[in-house]
C-alpha positions in Angstrom: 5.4 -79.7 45.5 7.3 -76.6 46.2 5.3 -73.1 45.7 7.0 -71.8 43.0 7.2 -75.5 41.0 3.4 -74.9 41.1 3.4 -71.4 39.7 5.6 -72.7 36.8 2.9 -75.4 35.7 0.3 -72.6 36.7 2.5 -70.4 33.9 2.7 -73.3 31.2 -0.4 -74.2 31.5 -2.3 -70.8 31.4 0.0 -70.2 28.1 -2.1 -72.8 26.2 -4.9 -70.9 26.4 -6.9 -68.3 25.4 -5.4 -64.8 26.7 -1.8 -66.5 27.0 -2.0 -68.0 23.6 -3.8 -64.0 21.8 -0.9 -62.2 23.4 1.6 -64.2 22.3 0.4 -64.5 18.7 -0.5 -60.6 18.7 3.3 -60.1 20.6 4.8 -62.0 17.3 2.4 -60.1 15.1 4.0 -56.7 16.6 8.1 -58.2 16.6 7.4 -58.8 12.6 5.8 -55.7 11.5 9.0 -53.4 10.7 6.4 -50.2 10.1 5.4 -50.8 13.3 8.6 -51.0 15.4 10.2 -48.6 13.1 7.9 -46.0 14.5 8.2 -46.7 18.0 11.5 -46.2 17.3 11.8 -42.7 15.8 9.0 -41.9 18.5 11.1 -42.5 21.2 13.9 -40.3 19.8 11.4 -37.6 19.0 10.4 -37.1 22.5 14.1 -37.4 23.5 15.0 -34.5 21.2 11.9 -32.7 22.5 13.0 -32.9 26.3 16.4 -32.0 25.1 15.2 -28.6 23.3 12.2 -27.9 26.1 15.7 -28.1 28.9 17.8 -25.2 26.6 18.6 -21.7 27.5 17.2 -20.7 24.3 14.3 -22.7 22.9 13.8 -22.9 19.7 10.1 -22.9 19.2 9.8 -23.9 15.4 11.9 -26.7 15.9 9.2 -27.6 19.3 6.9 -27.3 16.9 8.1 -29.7 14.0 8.7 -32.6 16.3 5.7 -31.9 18.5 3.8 -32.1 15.3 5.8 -35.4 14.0 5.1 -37.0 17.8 1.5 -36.1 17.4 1.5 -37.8 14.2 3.7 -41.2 15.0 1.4 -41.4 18.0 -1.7 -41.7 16.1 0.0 -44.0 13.5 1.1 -46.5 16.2 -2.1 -45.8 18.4 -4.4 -46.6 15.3 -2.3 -49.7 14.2 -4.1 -52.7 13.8 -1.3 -55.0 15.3 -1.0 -52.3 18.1 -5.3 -52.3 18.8 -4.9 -56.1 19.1 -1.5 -56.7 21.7 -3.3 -53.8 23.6 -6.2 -56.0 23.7 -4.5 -59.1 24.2 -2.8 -57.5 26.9 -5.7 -56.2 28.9 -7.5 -59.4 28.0 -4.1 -61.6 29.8 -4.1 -59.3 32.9 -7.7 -59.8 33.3 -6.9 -63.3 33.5 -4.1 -63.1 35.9 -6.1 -61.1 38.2 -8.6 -63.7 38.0 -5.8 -66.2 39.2 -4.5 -63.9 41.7 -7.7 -63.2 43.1 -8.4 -66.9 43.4 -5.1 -67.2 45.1 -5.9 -64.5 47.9 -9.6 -65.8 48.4 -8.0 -69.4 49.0 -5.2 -67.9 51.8 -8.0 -64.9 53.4 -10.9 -66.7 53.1 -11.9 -63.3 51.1 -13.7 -62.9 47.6 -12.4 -60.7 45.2 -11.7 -56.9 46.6 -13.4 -58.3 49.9 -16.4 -59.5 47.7 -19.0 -59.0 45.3 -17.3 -56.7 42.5 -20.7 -56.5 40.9 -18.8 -57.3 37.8 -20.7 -61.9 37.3 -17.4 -62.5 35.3 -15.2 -61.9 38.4 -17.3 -64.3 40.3 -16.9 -67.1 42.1 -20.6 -67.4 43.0 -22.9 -65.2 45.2 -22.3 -64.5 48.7 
């Protein structure tokens, strides 16, 4: 069985469970929730207009200040989101998996542990050295 064959089973299996499975249920969760989006949206064209005025001849420093101000606050809106706490989780949560894997990977073709070995972290581990 070719390499990359193995990675796709790898793929479609790891997506049946749990990290693969949370992120892609929190991913939908985020792709419904029009409040959601809609802010990431008008965030992104609030710190466009902000580089734009900060690269003027002649900045105009109320203006700076009303959409630093409305940055600020769509920041903490989307930061403080429900939806956006949980794919930030869900992400973290499917990297840490896929380290795991990847670390597994590299100990089977070195002959090395994790970073070289003991991470000191028993969740990493693939038993003690």
């Amino acid at each position: 069985m070719e390499i990359m064959e193995m990675a796709i089973m790898l793929g479609q299996r790891m997506k049946q469970e749990g990290a693969a499975e949370r992120f892609l249920k929190a991913r939908e969760e985020f792709n419904k929730n029009v409040d959601l989006r809609t802010a990431f949206s008008e965030y992104n064209v609030q710190r466009m207009l902000l580089e734009q005025e900060a690269n003027k001849e002649e900045i105009d420093n109320e203006l700076v200040k009303r959409i630093d101000t409305r940055v600020d606050e769509l920041f903490d809106f989307i930061t403080h989101h429900p939806v956006y706490e949980e794919i930030e989780a869900a992400q973290k949560a499917l990297n840490d998996e896929l380290k795991k894997v990847m670390d597994k990977i590299t100990e089977q073709i070195t002959g090395d542990g994790p970073q070289g070995g003991c991470t000191h972290d028993c969740s990493t581990c693939g038993g003690c050295h």
